[in-house]
C-alpha positions as CSV (number, residue, x, y, z in Angstrom):
1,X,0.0,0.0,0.0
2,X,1.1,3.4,-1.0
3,X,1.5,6.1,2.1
4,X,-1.4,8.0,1.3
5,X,-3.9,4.6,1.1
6,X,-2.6,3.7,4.7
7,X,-3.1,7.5,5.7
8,X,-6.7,6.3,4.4
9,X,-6.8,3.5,7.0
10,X,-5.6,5.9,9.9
11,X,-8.6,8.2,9.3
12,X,-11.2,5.1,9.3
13,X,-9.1,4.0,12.8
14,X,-9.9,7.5,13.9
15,X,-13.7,7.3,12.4
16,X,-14.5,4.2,14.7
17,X,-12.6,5.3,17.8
18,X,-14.8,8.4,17.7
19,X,-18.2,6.7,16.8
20,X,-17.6,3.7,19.4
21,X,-15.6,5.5,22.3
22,X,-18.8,8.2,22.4
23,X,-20.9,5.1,23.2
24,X,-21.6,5.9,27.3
25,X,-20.9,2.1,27.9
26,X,-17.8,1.7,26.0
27,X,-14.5,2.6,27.8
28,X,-11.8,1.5,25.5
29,X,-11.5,1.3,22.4
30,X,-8.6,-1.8,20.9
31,X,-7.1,-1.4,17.6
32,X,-5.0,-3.1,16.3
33,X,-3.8,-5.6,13.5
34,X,-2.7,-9.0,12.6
35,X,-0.5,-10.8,9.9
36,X,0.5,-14.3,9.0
37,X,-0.3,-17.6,10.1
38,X,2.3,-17.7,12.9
39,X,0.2,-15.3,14.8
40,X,-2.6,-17.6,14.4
41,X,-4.1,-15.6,11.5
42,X,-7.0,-16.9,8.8
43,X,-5.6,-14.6,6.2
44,X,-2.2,-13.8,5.0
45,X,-2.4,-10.4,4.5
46,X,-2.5,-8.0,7.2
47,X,-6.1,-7.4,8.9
48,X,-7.1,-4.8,11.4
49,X,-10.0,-5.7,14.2
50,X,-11.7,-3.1,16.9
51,X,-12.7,-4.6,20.4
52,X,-14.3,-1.6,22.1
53,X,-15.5,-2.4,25.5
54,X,-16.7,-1.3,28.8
55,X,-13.3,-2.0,30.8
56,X,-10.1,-1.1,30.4
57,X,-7.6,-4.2,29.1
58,X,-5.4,-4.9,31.3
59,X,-2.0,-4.0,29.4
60,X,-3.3,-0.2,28.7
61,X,-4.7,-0.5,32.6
62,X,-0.7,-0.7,33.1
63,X,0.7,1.9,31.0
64,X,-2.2,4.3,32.5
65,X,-1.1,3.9,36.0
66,X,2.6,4.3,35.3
67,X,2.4,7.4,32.6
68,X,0.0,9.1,35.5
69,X,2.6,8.3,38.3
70,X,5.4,10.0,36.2
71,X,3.1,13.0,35.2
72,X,1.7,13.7,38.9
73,X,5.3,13.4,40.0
74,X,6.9,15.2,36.7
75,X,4.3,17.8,35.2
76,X,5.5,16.0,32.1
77,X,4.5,13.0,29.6
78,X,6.6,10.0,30.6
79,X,6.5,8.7,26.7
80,X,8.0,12.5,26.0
81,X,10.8,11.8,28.6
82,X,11.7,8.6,27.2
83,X,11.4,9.3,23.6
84,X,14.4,12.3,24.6
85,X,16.3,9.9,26.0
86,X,16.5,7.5,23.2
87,X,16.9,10.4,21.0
88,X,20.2,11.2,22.1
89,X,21.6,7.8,22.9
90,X,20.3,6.4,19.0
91,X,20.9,3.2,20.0
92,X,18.0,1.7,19.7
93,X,16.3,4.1,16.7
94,X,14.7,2.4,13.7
95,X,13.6,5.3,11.6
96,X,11.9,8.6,12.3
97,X,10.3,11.9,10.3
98,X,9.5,15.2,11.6
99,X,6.3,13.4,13.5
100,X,7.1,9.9,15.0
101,X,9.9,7.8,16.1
102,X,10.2,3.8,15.5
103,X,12.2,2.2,18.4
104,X,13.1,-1.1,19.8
105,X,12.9,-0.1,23.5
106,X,15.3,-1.6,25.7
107,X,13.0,-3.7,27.4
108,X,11.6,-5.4,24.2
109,X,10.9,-9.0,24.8
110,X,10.5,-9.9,20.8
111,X,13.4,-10.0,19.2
112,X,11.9,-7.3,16.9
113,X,9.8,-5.4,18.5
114,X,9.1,-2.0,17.9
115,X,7.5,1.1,19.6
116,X,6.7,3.8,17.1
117,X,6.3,6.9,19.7
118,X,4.8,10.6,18.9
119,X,7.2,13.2,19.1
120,X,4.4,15.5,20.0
121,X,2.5,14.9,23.4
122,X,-1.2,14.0,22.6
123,X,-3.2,11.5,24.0
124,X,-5.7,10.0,21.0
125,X,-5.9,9.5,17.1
126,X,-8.3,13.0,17.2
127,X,-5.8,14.4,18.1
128,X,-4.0,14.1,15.3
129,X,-3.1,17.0,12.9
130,X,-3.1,16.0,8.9
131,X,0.6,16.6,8.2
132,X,0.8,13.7,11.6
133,X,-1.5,11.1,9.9
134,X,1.1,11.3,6.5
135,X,4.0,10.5,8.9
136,X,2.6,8.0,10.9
137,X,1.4,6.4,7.8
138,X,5.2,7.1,6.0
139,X,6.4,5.8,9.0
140,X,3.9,2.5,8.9
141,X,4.5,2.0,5.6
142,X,8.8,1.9,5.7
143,X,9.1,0.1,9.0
144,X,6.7,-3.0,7.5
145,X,8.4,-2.4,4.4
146,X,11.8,-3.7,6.5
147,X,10.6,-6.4,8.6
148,X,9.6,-7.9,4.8
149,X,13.2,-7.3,3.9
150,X,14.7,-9.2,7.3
151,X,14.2,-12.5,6.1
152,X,13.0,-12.2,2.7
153,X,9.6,-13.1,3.8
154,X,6.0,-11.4,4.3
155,X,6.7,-10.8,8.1
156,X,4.2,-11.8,10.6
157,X,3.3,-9.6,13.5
158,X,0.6,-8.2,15.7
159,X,0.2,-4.8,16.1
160,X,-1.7,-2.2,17.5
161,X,-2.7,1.5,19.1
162,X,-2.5,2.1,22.8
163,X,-3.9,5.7,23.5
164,X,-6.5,7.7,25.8
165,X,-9.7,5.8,27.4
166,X,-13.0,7.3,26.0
167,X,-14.6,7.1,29.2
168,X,-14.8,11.3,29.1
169,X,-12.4,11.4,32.1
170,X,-9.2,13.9,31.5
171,X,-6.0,12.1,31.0
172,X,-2.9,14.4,30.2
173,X,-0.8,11.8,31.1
174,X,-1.7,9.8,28.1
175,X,1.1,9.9,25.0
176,X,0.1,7.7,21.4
177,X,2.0,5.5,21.1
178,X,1.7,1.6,18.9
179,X,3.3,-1.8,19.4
180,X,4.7,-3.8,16.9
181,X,5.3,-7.5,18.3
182,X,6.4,-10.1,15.6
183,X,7.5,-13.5,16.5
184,X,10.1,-14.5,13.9
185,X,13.4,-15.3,15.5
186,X,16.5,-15.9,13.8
187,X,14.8,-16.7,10.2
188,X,12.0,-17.4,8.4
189,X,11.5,-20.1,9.7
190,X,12.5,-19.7,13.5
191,X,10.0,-18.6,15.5
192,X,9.9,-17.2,19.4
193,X,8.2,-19.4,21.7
194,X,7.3,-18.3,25.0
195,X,7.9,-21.6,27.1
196,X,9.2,-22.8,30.8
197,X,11.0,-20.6,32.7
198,X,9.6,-17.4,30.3
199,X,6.3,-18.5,31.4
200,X,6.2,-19.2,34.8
201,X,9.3,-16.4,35.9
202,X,10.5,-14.2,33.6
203,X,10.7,-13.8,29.6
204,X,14.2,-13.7,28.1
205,X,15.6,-11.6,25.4
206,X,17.6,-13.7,22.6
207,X,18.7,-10.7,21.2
208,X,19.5,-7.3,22.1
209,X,17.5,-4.2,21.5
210,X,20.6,-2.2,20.3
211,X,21.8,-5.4,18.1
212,X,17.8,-5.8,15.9
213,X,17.5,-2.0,16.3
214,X,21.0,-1.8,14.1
215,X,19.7,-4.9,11.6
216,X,16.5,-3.0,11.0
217,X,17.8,0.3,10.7
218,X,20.1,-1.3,7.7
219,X,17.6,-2.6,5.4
């Protein structure tokens, strides 16, 4: 897909977050996307789905507590903070334009996982200005474009938005953000399992953030 067909998709993304988050009895609104059979996916292609529901999910339930910590402690978007920080060390930078930042942050558990991070603070896809849905769609469309180009092979992942609760309480805190999380390890046909001891203690990194952000960054 070209940039400005994916910029299409963005605006349909920002279309049903609107039209189901103003529904009083739904409080978050999921999207995200899937591709390949390795993620346990019917079709090949990539496909987007949208589970809107009345409680927050537990992973954004996370990230909500800990970004509103840092900002009643900071005056100041945690995502922001981080997003500096990475910045200068460029380390662990993928690819970036004038609007958003692809990352693998340093406590990726993938071996390719990716964070792509707004450069500006704002909490939702209505936020949004025009010139951001291009870039996040530029952005979308290279950083796919590589993980094809790793192994020479349409590249499976799941992937998806984690941004402001539309439960019409305030949340400054709040900084868009998406997670890429795509299981292949060493090849095509490698892939991650999450087994024993990465189950039942702790998961384990087979590669380093700094070591797949520098293999990305190079195709």
């Amino acid at each position: 897909m070209e940039t400005q067909a994916i910029a299409k998709v963005i605006k349909t993304w920002q279309e049903e977050y609107q039209n189901l988050g103003s529904q009083k009895f739904i409080n978050y609104v999921q999207i995200f996307e899937n591709k390949g059979s390795l993620m346990g996916a019917s079709n090949p292609h990539p496909h987007g789905q949208i589970w809107a529901e009345e409680s927050i999910p537990d992973e954004p339930a996370k990230e909500d507590l800990k970004q509103k910590q840092y900002y009643e402690k900071h005056d100041q978007s945690m995502l922001a903070d981080y997003l500096k920080i990475e910045m200068t060390k460029n380390e662990r930078i993928v690819l970036e334009n004038g609007d958003f930042v692809a990352l693998v942050p340093f406590w990726a558990v993938w071996p390719y996982e990716i964070m792509i991070i707004s450069k500006r603070h704002f909490g939702s896809l209505l936020e949004m200005k025009e010139e951001e849905i291009v870039s996040l769609a530029s952005v979308y469309r290279e950083l796919t474009a590589k993980y094809d180009r790793l192994f020479q092979v349409s590249f499976p992942y799941s992937a998806g938005i984690h941004q402001t609760p539309t439960d019409g309480k305030n949340y400054p805190w709040w900084h868009f953000h998406l997670h890429f999380y795509p299981p292949l390890l060493r090849s095509a046909s490698i892939k991650k399992f999450m087994v024993g001891y990465e189950m039942l203690a702790n998961p384990q990194r087979d590669i380093t953030p700094e070591t797949s952000a520098q293999i990305l960054k190079k195709i």
